[in-house]
C-alpha positions in Angstrom: -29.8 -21.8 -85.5 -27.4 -24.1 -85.0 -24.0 -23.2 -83.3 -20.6 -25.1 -82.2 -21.7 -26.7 -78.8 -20.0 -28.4 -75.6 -16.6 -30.7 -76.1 -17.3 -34.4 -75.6 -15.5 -35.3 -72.2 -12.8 -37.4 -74.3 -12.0 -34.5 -76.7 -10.7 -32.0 -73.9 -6.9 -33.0 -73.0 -5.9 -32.6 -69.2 -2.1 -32.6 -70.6 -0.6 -29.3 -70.1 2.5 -27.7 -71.5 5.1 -25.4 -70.3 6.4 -22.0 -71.6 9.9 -22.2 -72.8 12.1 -20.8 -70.2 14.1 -18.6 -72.7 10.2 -17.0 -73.4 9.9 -15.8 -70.0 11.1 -12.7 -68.5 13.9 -12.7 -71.8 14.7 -9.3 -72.4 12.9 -7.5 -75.5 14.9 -8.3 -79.3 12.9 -6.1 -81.1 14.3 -2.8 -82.1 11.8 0.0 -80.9 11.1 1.7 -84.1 8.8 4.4 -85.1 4.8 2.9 -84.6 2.7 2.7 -87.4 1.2 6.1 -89.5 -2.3 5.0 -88.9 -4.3 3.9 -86.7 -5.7 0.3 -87.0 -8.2 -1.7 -86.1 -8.1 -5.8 -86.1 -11.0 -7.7 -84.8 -11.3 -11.6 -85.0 -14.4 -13.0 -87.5 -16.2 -10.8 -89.8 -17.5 -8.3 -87.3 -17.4 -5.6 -90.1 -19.6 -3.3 -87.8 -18.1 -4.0 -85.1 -14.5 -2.8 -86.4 -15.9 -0.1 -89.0 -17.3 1.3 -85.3 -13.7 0.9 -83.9 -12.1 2.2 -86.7 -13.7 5.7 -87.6 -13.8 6.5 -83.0 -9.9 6.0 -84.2 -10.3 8.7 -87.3 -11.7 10.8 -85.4 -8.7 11.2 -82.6 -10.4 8.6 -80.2 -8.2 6.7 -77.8 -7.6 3.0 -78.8 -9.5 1.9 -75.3 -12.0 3.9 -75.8 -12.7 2.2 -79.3 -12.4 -1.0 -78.6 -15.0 -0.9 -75.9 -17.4 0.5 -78.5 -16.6 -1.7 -81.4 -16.7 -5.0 -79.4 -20.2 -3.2 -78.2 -21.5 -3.5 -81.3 -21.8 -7.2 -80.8 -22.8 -7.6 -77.7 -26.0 -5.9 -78.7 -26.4 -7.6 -81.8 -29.4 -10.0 -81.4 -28.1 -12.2 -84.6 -25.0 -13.5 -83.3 -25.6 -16.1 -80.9 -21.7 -16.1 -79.0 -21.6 -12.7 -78.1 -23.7 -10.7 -75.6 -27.9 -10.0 -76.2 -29.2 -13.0 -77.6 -26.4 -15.2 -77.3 -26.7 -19.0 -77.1 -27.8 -20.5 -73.0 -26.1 -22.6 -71.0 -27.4 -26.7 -70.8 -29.7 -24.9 -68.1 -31.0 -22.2 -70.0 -29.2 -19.3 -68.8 -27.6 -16.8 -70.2 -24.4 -15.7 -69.0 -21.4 -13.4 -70.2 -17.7 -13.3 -70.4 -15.8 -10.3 -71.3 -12.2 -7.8 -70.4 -10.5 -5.1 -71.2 -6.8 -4.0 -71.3 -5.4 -0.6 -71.6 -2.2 0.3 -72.8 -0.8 0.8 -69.4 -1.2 -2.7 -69.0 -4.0 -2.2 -66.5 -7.2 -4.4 -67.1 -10.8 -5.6 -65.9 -13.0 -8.5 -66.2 -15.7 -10.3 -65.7 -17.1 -13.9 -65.7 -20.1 -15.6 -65.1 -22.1 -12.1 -65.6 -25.8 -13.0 -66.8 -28.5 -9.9 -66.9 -26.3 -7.3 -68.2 -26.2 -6.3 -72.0 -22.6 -4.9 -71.7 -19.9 -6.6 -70.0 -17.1 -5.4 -71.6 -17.9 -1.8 -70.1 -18.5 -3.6 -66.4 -14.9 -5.2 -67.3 -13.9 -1.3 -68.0 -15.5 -0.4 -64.5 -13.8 -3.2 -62.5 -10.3 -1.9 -64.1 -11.1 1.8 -62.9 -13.7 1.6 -60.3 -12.1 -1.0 -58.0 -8.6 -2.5 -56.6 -9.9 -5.6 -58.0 -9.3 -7.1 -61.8 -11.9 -10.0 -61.8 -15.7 -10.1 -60.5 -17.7 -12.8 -61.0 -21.4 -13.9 -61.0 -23.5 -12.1 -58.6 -20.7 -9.9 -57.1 -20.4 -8.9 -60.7 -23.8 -8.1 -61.3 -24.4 -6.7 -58.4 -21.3 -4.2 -58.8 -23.3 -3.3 -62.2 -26.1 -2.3 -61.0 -24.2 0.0 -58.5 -22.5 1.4 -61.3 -26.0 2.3 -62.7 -26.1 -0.7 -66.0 -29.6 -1.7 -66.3 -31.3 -5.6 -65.6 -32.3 -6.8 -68.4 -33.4 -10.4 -70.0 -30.7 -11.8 -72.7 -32.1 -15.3 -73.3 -34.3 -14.0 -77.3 -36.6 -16.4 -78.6 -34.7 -17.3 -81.6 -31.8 -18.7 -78.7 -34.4 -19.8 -76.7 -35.8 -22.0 -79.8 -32.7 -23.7 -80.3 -31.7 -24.3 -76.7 -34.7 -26.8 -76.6 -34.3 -28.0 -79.8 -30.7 -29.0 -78.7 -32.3 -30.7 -75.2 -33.6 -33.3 -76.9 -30.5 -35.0 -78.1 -28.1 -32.8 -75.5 -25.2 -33.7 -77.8 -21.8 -31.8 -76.7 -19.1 -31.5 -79.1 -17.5 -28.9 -81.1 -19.0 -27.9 -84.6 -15.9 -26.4 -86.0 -16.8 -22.2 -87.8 -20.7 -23.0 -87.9 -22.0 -19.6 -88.5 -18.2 -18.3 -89.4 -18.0 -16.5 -86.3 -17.8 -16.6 -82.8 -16.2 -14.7 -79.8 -15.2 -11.5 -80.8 -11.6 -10.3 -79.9 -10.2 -6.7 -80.9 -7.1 -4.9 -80.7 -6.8 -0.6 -81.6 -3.3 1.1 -82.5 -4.3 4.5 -82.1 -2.7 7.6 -83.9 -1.0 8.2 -80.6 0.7 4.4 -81.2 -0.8 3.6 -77.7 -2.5 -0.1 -77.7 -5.6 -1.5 -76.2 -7.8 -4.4 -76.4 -11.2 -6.7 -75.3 -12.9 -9.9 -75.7 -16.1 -10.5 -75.1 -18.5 -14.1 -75.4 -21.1 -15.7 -74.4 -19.0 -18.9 -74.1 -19.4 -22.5 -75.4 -23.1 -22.6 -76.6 -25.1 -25.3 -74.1 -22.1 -25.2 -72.0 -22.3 -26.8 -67.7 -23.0 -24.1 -65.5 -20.7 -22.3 -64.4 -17.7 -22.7 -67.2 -15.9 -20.1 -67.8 -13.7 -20.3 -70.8 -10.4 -18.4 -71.9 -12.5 -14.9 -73.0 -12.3 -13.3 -70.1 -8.8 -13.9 -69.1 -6.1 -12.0 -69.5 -3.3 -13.5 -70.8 -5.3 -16.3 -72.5 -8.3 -14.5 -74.7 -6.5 -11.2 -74.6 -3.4 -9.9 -73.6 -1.2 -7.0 -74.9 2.6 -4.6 -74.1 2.2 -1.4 -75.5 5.7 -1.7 -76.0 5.6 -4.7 -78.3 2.4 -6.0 -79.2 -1.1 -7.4 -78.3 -2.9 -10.6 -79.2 -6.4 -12.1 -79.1 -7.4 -15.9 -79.3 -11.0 -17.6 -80.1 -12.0 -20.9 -80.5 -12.5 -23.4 -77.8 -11.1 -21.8 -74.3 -10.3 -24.7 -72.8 -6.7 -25.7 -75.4 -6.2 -21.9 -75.0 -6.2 -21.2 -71.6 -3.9 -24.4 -71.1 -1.6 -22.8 -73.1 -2.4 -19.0 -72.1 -2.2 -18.5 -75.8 -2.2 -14.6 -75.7 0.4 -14.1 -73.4 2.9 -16.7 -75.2 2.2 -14.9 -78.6 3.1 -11.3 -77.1 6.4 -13.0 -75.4 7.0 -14.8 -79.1 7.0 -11.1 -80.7 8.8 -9.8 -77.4 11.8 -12.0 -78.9 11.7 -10.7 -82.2 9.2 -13.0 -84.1 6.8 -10.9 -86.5 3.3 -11.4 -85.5 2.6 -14.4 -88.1 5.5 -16.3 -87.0 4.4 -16.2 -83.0 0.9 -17.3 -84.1 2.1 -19.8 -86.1 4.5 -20.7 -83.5 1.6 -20.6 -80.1 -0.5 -22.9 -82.3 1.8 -24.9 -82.5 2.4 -25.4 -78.9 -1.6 -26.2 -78.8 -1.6 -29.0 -81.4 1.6 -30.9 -79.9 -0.8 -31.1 -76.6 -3.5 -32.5 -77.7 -3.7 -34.9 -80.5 -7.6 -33.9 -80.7 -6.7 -30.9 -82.4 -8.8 -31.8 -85.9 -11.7 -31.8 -83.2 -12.3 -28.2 -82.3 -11.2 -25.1 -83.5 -8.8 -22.3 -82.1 -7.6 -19.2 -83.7 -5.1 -16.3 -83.2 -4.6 -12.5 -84.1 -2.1 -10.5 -83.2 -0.7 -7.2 -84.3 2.8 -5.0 -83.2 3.8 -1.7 -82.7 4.4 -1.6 -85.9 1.2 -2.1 -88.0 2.3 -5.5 -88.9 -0.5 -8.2 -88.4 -0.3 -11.5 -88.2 -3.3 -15.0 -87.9 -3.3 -18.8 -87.7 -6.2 -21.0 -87.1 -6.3 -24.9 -87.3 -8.7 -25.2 -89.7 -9.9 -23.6 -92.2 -12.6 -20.8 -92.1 -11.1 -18.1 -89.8 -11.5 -14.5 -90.9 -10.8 -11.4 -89.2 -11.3 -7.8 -90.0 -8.7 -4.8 -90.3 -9.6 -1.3 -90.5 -7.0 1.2 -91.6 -7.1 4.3 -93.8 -10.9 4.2 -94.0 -10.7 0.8 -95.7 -12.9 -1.8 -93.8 -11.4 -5.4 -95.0 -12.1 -9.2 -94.3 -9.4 -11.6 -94.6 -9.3 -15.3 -94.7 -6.5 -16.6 -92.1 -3.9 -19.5 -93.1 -4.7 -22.1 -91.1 -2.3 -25.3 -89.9 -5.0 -28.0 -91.6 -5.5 -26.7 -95.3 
């Protein structure tokens, strides 16, 4: 029952780090050819449900937004993982409370933060994105904008998180346990047979976490961003290094300049370890795929898997990783 929990104060950097200015706004180096054959599914940790879900909405002629709402589903209703959704791991106070978005190939995209009492947020993050003006709601607006859209009330804290939430009270340790339980938030991104892109992230955030944090999940550009013209990326691993760096974002602008999507992983993490020299502390990961079908990963340490699903074949491959 035990799960990554809270960085120690001394472990999260306040040091920031700018994007390079020829990132930014440089026009696209990477010839526009012809999209991958098949569609494909990539989804961080082994969420082989979760992207076997994703992957046969896609065989079927499903749109890639459409299937990464349902595959990331799968998790949030999954009572055995404790970071995502139903049943995932409390806050120091008890409560459970969700992070989650959406982005369509368009570029348009919804979120929400802070969201406790709702099985689903990714699909409330789908509903802010085409219901409102709005691309962020957050605790009770955000629940209460659920319940107008009809999602139903409903406890999340299970016993089994409930049982380890007071076994972790009594000592109320915070710091990172680095790929304990070899998974965590799920991210996925869908190349549909149309070669349109999409993607989501959804979490229950840093297990025993203050309340109120909010990690990198449910923002785009940091947990999840994408340019159906180029690319799209996911992060997981501890929010707070990514959203200084707004990871996501800095590994679509990496491809944007005509890195393959290994190379601008490799390249974003490094930007995160140069910041802070805590980096052997926690754990952050990267996946990113282009308009090709190429794929690309990098974690820190060791242990980061993610799934692909293409041509009916469901697989699970270990990432290369910075500290070997």
């Amino acid at each position: 029952m035990k799960r990554r929990t809270f960085l120690k104060a001394t472990g999260i950097s306040g040091l920031g780090v700018s994007l390079m200015p020829q990132v930014i706004g440089a026009p696209s180096e990477m010839p526009l050819t012809t999209p991958a054959n098949t569609s494909i599914c990539i989804a961080t940790w082994n969420f082989h449900k979760a992207s076997k879900t994703a992957g046969e909405l896609l065989d079927s002629g499903a749109s890639a937004l459409d299937a990464v709402e349902k595959g990331v589903m799968v998790e949030e209703s999954n009572l055995e993982n404790h970071t995502v959704g139903k049943g995932g791991a409390p806050d120091r106070d008890g409560f459970v409370t969700l992070d989650a978005c959406i982005m369509a190939p368009d570029g348009d995209c919804g979120s929400v933060a802070f969201l406790h009492d709702i099985e689903h947020p990714v699909s409330v993050a789908r509903k802010v994105m085409e219901k409102t003006p709005h691309k962020m709601l957050v605790g009770e607006g955000a629940l209460a904008f659920a319940l107008e859209q009809g999602f139903t009330r409903q406890n999340l804290l299970t016993e089994a998180s409930k049982e380890a939430w007071e076994e972790w009270l009594e000592e109320k340790e915070y710091r990172p346990i680095i790929n304990v339980e070899n998974h965590d938030t799920i991210g996925m991104l869908c190349l549909d047979e149309n070669g349109d892109l999409a993607g989501a992230c959804t979490t229950s955030g840093l297990a025993y976490k203050m309340r109120g944090r909010v990690g990198d999940s449910p923002i785009i550009g940091s947990g999840l961003f994408l340019d159906n013209e180029i690319g799209g990326a996911v992060a997981t691993g501890l929010g707070e290094e990514i959203m200084k760096n707004v990871s996501s974002f800095l590994i679509v602008e990496l491809m944007r300049q005509g890195n393959s999507p290994q190379k601008a992983c490799e390249l974003a993490m490094d930007r995160i370890i140069k910041s802070n020299p805590a980096y052997r502390d926690f754990q952050v990961a990267f996946l990113a795929i282009n308009k090709q079908g190429e794929v690309g990963s990098f974690c820190i340490h060791p242990g980061f898997t993610y799934m692909k699903y293409q041509d009916k074949q469901n697989t699970n491959f270990n990432s290369p990783s910075f500290l070997k």
